[in-house]
N, C-alpha and C positions, 0 to 999 in steps of 0.2 A: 017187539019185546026187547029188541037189542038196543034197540035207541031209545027205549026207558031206561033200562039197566044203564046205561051212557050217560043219559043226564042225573040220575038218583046219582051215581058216581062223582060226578063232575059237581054236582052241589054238595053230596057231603064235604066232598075235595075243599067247595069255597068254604063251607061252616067250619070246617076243619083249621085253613090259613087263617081263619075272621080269629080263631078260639086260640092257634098258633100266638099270633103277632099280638096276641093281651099281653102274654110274657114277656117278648121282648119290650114292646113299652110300659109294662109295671117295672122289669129291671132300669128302663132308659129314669123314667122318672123315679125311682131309687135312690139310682146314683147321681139325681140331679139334684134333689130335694131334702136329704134323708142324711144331712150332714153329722149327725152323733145317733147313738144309739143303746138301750138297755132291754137287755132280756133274762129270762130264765130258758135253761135247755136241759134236752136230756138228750145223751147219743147213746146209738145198739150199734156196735160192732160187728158184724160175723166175717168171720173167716170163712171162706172157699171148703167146701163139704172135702175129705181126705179119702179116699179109697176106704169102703167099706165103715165107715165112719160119719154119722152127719154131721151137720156145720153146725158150731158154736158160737151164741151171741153175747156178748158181754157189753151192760146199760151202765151205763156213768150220767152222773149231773152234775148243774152247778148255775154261773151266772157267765153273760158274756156282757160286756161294753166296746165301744167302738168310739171313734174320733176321726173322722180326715181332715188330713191325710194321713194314713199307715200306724194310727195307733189304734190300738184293741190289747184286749186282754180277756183272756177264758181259765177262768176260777171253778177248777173241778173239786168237788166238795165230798161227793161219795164215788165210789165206795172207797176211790185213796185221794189226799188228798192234791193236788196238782195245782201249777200257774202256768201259761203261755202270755208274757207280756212282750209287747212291741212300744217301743215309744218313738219310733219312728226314724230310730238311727240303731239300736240295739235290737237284737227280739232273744227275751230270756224263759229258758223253760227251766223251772224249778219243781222237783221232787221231792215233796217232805219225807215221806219215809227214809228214802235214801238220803234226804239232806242233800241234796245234788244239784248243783247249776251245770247248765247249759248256757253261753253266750255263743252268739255268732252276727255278724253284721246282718242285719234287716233287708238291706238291698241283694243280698246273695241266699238269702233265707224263702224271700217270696216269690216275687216273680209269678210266674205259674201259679199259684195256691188258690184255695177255696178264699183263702183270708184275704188277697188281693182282689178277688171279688167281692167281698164284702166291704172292705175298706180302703183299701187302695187308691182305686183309680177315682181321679175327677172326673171323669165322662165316658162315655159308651164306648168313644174314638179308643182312648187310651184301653179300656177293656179290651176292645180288637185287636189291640197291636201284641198281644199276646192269648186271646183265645179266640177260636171260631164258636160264634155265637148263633144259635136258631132257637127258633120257638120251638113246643114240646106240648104235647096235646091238655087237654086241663083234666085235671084227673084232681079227686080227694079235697074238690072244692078251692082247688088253685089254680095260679095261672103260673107256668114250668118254661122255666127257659135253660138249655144245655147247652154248658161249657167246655170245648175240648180247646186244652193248651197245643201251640202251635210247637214249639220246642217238646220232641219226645225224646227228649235228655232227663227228665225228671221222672217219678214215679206215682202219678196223677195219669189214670187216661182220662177222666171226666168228672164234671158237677151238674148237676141238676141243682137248679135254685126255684123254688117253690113261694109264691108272695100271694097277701093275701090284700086283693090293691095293691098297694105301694109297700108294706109292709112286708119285713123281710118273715117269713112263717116255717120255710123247712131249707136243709141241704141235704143233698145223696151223693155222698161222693163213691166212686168205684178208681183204686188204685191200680198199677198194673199186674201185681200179685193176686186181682182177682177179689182182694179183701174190700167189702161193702161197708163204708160209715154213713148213718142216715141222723143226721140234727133236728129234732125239733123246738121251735122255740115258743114261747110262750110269756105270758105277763109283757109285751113290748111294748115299751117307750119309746118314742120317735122326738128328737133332737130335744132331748134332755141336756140340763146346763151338767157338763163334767169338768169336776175339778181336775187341775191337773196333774195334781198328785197319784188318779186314778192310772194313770201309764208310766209313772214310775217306781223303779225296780230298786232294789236294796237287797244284796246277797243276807239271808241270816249268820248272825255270828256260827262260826266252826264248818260251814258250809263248803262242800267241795266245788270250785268253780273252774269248770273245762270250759275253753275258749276256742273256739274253734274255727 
């Protein structure tokens, strides 16, 4: 009975690695293949549950686009309006209600990020050199592959990247405060002609711009 229990073990183990390592090669070929990209998303928020309090989610949408090397941009639409542009030297986050820029250099902004998994890197190598990369069981009809940044200087402990094939479909990120962001995407285009207009930024007249 014990050396069944052994092998029923040992085979889910291999179904298990076989259903693992789909993730990492739908990422490999991602980032091989999947050079621009368009989508629609929607992210839920929650904060970490407070003593005697449960946890609150808060759902935002919009559109993302992407380019490598290192440009993208995420056009949050509701419930306020927001921009996250990178054009590959700049990355600006602009707040209409506030009217508000944010600039900071691109190279000191990524690094580590979900975004540099998405767009950044030219190959799996380069992924490496700043995340430990492993498969992730298949769950919700994907294949998961989990990102921990090597540098825990930053405030990222992890991403789960969710593809469906080759196609980018969810992110989860968990920051080190505990706070959970989960991305999903939908309507995706895969290497879409983007103008290049689409990565770049133009403060609005009267706009406050902090440079940082």
């Amino acid at each position: 009975m014990l050396l069944k229990k052994l092998f029923a073990a040992l085979g889910l183990a291999a179904l298990a690695s076989g259903a693992w390592a789909g993730g990492m090669e739908s990422l490999e070929a991602f980032v091989k293949n999947t050079k621009s990209g368009r989508a629609e998303f929607t992210q839920t928020v929650t904060a970490p549950a407070k003593e005697g309090q449960p946890s609150r989610a808060k759902v935002s949408s919009g559109t993302f686009e992407f380019q490598r090397p290192g440009k993208f941009k995420f056009d949050y639409k509701k419930p306020f309006a927001q921009s996250i542009v990178a054009d590959g030297e700049t990355l600006w986050l602009y707040d209409a209600d506030l009217n508000q820029v944010t600039q900071r250099k691109q190279s000191q902004a990524l690094g580590s990020t979900p975004a540099a998994l998405i767009a950044s890197a030219a190959d799996l190598r380069a992924l490496q050199a700043d995340f430990t990369l492993e498969g992730a069981p298949e769950r919700d009809g994907l294949q998961w592959v989990k990102a921990s940044p090597k540098s825990k200087d930053g405030q990222l402990q992890s991403v789960q990247v969710g593809f469906q094939g080759e196609a980018l479909a969810s992110l989860e990120i968990l920051d080190s405060f505990g706070q959970r962001s989960v991305l999903k995407f939908s309507k995706v285009e895969v290497n879409p002609a983007l103008p290049a207009s689409t990565f770049q930024f133009k403060a609005p007249a009267g706009a406050d711009v902090i440079r940082q």
